[in-house]
N, C-alpha and C positions, 0 to 999 in steps of 0.2 A: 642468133635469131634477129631476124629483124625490125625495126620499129612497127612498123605495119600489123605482124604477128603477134609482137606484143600487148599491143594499144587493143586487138580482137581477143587475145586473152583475158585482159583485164573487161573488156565488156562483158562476157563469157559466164568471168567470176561473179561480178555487181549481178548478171540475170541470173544467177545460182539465187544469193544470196535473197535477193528480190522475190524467186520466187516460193524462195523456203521460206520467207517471212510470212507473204499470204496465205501459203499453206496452213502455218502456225495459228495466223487470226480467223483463217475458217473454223480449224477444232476448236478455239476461245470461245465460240457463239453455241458450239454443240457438245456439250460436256459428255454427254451418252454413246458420243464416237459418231466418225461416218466410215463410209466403205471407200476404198477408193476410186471409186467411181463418181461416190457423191463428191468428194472433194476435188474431183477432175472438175465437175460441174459448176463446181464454186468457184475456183479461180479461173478456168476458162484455159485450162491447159488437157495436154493429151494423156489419156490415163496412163501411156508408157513414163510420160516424163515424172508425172507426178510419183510412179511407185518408187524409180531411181531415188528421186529426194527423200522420199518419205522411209528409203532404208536407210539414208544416211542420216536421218535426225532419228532415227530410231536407234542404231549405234551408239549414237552420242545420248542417248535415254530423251533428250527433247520428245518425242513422243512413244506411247505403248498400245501393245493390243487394247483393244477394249474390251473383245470378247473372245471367244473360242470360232465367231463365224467369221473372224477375220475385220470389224471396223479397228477404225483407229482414233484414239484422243491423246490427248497432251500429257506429259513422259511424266518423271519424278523431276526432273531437271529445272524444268520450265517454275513449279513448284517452288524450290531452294532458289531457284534468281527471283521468282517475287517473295519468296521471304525477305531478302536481301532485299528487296524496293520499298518493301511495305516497313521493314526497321529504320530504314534513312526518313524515309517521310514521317513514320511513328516519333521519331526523333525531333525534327525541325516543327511536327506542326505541334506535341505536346503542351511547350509553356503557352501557348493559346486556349486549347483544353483546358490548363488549368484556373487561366483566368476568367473563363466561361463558369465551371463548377464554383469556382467562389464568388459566379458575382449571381448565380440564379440557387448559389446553393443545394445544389444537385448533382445528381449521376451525370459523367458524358461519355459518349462512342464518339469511337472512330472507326469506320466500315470500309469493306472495299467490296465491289465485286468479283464473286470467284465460283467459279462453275456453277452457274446458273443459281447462286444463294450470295447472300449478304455475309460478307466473314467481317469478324469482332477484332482487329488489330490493336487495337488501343481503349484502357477508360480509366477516366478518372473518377474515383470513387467518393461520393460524397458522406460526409459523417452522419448518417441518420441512422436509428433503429429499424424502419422500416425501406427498403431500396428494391430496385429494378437493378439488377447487378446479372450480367453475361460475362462468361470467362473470355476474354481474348483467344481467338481461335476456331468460337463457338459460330457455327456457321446458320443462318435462320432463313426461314423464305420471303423473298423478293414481294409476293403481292399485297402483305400483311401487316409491313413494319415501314416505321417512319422514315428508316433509313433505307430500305429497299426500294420504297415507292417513288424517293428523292431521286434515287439513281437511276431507277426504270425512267421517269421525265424528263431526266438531262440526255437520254440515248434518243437516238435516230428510229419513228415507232418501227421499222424493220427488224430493228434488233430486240426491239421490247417483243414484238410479235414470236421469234423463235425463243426468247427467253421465256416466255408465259406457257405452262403446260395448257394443252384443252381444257380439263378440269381442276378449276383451285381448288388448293385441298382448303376443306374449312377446320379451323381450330376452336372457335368459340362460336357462339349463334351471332356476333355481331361479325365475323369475318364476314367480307367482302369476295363471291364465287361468284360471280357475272362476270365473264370477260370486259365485254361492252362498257358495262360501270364500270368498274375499272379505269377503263381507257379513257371514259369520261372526265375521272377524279384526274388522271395523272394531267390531263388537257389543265385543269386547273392550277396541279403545279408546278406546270411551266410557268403558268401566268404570274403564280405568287410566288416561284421560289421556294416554300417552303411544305413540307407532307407532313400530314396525322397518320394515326393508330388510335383508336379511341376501344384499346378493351379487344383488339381485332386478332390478336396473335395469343396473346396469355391474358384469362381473365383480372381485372383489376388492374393490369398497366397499360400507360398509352404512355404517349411519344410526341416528340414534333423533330422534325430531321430536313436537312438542306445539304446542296453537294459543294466542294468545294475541289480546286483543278492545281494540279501540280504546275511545277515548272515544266513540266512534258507535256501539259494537258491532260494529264490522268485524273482519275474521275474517284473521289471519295466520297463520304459522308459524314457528315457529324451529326447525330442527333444528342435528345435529350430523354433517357427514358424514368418515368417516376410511377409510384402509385394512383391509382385513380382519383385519391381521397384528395392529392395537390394538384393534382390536375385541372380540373374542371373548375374555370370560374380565373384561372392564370393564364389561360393560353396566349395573350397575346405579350404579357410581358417575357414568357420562354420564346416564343415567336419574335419579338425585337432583340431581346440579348445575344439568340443563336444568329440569325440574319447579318448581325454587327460583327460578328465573330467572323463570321466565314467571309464577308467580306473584307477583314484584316487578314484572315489568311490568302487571299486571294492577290493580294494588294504586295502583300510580303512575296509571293513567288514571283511575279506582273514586275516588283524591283530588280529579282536576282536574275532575269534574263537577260 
């Protein structure tokens, strides 16, 4: 074979790979599947090329049926390799967690986002009788919680737009069902960096939550969730402690690059 043919193989390969990856980040934005038609649409390829790829990542389990009408979303595969992402970071950014919970004396998460909800990776648990305690794993909705609303205003609002159902679901009478408001608040924390939950998801607890960015750029959250009863009348010292925190964790990965 000659050079020539080679060098066009190897391009051949990189636009495989390239454009299996896009593929991959369209189903990340539509947890409920698309058809492949829609995902022709999204990355801007031909529906032939697209189904080629899309049986080879279905092979390798990267993605599965969604339904019996034929869409498709993201495998078991994809799954176990962020398992595997979310324990290395769970790992490195921990002793931060801890010194966070010891110094407001409190619960803390660590969140990530995952099909279209907030998943619970990491907490350190605080010694109190009375706690705001999530099992790791436990996955909650995006419009509601301090850690959702931090993630939803670090994304591009395109992507906040197709992650927000039409209708929020309401959990308490204080939840937050206006998209519009919504989109309001999150404008604000961009500007501050930092998101509430005042009572908005589970009666009695609120939250304050801010994101913090891997060595990759990947997008987390830490918040702080407590009862109502320490809540109110402390906010801005859980709001300084968590800000400083995630700014050392930010700081800590900004080194190892």
């Amino acid at each position: 074979m000659n050079n020539d043919k080679q060098e066009q193989n190897k391009t051949s390969n990189v636009q495989v790979i390239s454009r299996a990856a896009n593929i991959l980040r369209s189903l990340r934005d539509h947890p409920k599947g698309l058809s492949l038609s829609q995902i022709a649409k999204e990355v801007g390829l031909a529906r032939s090329t697209v189904q080629r790829i899309v049986q080879t990542l279905e092979q390798e389990n990267f993605v599965t049926q969604a339904s019996a009408s034929g869409g498709i979303r993201l495998g078991p595969e994809i799954a176990m390799l962020a398992a595997a992402v979310h324990s290395d970071l769970r790992e490195e950014i921990r002793p931060f967690l801890i010194q966070l919970s010891n110094e407001v004396n409190e619960t803390v998460d660590l969140s990530v986002l995952d099909n279209g909800k907030v998943l619970f990776v990491d907490q350190i648990i605080a010694p109190h009788p009375l706690q705001a305690t999530s099992q790791p794993g436990a996955a909650f909705p995006l419009h509601c919680t301090a850690n959702g609303k931090a993630i939803l205003a670090s994304l591009p609002i395109t992507e906040v737009e197709k992650l927000l159902p039409d209708q929020l679901t309401k959990y308490t009478d204080k939840t937050m069902t206006n998209r519009d408001e919504l989109l309001k608040e999150l404008e604000i924390v961009r500007k501050e960096g930092v998101a509430f939950t005042r009572e908005e998801h589970i009666h009695g607890i609120c939250a304050v939550g801010a994101v913090v960015f891997d060595g990759m750029k990947n997008i987390s959250a830490v918040s702080i969730p407590l009862p109502a009863t320490r809540f109110y009348g402390n906010e801005q010292k859980l709001v300084t402690a968590l800000l400083k925190t995630c700014q050392k964790i930010n700081k800590h990965f900004d080194i190892k690059q």
